[in-house]
Backbone as CSV, one residue per row, in Angstrom:
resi,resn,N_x,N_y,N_z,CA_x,CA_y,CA_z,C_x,C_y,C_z
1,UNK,50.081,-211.631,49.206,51.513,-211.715,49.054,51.922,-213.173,48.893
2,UNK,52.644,-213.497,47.935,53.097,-215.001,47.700,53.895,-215.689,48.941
3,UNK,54.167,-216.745,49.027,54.934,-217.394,49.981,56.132,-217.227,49.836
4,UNK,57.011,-217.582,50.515,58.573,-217.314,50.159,58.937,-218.733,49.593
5,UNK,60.549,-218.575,49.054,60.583,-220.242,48.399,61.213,-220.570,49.648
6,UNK,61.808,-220.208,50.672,62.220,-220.590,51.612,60.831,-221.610,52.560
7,UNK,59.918,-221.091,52.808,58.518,-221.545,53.121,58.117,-222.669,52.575
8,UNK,58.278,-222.584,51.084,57.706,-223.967,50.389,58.235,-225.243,50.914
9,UNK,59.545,-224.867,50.535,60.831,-225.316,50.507,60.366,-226.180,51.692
10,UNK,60.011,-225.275,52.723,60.328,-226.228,54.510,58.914,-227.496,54.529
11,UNK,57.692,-226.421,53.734,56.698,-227.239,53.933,56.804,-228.657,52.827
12,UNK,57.675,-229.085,52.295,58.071,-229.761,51.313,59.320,-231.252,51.943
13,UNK,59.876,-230.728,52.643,60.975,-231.046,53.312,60.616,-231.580,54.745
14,UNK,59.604,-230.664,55.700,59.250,-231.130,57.065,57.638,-231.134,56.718
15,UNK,57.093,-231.804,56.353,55.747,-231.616,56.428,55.219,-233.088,55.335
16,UNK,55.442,-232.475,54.142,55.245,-233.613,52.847,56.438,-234.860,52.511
17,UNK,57.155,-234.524,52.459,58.163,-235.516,52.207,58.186,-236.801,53.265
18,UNK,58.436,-236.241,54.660,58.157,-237.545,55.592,57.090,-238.241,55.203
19,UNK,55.680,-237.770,54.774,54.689,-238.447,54.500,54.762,-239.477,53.319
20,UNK,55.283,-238.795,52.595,55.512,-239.443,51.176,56.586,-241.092,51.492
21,UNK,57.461,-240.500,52.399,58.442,-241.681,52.737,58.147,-242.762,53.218
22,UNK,56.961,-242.386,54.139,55.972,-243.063,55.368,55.784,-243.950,54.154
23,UNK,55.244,-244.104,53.188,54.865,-244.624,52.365,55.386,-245.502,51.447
24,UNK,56.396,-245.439,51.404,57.998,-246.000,50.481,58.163,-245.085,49.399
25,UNK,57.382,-243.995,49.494,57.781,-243.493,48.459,58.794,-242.421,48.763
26,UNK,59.403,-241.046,46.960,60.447,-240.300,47.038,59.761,-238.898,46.547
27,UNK,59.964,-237.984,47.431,59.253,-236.818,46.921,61.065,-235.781,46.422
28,UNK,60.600,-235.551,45.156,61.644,-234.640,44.450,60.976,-233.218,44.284
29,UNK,61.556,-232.086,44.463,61.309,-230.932,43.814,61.808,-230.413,42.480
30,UNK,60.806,-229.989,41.733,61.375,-230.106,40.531,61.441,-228.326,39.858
31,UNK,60.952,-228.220,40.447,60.971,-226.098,40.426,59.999,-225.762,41.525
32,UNK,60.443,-224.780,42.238,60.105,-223.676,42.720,60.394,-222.101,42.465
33,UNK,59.098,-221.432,42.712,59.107,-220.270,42.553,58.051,-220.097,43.656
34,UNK,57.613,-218.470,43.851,56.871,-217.529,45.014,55.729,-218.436,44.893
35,UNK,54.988,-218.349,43.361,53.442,-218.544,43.323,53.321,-219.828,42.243
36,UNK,54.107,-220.754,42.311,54.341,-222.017,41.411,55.285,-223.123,41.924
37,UNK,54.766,-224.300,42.360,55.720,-225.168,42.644,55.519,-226.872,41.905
38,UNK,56.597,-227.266,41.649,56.187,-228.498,40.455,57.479,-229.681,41.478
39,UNK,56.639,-230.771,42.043,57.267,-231.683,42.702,57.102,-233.120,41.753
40,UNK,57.887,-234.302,42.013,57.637,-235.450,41.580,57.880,-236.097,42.431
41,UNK,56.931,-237.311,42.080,56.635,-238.598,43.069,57.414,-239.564,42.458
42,UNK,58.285,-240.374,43.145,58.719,-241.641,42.794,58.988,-242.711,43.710
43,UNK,59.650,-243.311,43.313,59.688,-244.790,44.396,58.249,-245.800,43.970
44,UNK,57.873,-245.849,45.592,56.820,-246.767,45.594,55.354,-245.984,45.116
45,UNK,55.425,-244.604,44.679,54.693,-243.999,44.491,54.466,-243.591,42.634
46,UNK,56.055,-244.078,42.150,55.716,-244.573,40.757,54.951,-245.042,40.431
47,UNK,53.743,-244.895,39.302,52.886,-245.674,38.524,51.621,-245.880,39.561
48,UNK,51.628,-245.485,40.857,50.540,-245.646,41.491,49.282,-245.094,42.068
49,UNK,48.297,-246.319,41.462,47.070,-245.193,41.490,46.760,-244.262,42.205
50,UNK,46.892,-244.299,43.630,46.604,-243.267,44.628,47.592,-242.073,44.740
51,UNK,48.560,-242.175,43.606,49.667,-240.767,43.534,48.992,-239.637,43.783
52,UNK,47.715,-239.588,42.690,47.157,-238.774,42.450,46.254,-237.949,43.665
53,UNK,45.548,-238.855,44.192,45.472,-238.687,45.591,46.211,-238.367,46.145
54,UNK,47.226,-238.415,46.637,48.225,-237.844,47.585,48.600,-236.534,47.031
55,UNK,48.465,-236.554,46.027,48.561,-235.027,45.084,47.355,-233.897,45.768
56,UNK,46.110,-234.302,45.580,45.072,-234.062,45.711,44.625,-233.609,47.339
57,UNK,44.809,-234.373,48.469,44.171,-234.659,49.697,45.806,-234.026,50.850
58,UNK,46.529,-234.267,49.811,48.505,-234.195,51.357,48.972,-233.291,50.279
59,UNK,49.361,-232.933,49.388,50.088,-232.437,49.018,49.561,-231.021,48.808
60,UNK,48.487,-230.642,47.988,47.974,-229.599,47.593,47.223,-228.831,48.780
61,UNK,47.246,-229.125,49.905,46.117,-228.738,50.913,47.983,-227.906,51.709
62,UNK,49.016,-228.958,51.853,50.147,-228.502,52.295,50.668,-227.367,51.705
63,UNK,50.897,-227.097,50.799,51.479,-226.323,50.024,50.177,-224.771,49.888
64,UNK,49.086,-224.756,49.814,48.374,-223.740,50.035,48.134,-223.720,51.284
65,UNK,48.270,-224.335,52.297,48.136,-223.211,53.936,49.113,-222.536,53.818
66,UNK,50.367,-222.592,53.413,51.487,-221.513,53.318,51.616,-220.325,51.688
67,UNK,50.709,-220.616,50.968,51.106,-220.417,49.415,50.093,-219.911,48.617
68,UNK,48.134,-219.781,49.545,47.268,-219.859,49.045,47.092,-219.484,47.616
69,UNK,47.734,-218.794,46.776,47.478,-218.508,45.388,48.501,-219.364,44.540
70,UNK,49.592,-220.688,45.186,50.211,-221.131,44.481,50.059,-222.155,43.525
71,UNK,50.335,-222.107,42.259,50.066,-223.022,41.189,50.766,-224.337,41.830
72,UNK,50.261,-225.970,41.771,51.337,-226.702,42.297,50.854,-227.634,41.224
73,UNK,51.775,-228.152,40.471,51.621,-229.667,39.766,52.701,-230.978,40.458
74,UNK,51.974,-231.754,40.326,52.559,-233.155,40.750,52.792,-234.118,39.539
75,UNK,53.971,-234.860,39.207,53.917,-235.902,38.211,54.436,-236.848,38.980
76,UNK,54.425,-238.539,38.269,55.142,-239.311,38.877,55.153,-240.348,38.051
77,UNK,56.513,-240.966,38.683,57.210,-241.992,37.627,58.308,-242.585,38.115
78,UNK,58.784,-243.426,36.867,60.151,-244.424,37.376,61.600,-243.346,37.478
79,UNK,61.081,-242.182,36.218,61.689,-241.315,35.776,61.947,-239.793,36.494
80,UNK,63.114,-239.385,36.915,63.544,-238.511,37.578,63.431,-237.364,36.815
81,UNK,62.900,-235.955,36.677,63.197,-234.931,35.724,64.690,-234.032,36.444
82,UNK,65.213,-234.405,35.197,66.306,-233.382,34.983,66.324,-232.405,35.965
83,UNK,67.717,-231.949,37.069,67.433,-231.102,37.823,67.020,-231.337,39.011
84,UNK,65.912,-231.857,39.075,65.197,-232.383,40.433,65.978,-232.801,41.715
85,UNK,65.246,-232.409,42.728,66.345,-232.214,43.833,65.408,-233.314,44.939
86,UNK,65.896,-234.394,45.865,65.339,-235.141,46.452,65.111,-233.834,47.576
87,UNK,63.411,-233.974,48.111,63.566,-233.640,49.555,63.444,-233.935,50.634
């Protein structure tokens, strides 16, 4: 059974985002759905090499203890996508 977006949502908000901040960086959500979630990195996390990592090791490990079959992509940049909601 998929996660709820309410679920993502929290693990996104209380879980990932402080981390991301810890960091200087800005974690945005950029869609959610049950079994798909697409966030962006910005701030100090623009253009930087270890984004990807944090994608990889904090972000994707977060989002499947609550979501296990969920698709998640990460981008990052100077650039905000349309929509995107700070969390």
């Amino acid at each position: 059974m998929p996660a709820s977006i309410d679920q993502l949502l929290k693990v996104c908000r209380e879980v990932i985002a402080p981390l991301v901040r810890a960091d200087g960086g800005e974690l945005y959500i950029v869609a959610v759905e049950p079994d798909h979630l697409t966030l962006h990195l910005a701030g100090a996390c623009s253009g930087c090499p270890g984004a990807m990592l944090t994608a990889r090791a904090v972000i994707e490990p977060a989002v499947l203890a609550v979501a296990p079959s969920a698709r998640v992509i990460v981008t990052n940049g100077m650039r905000v996508p349309d929509g995107a909601s700070l969390a």
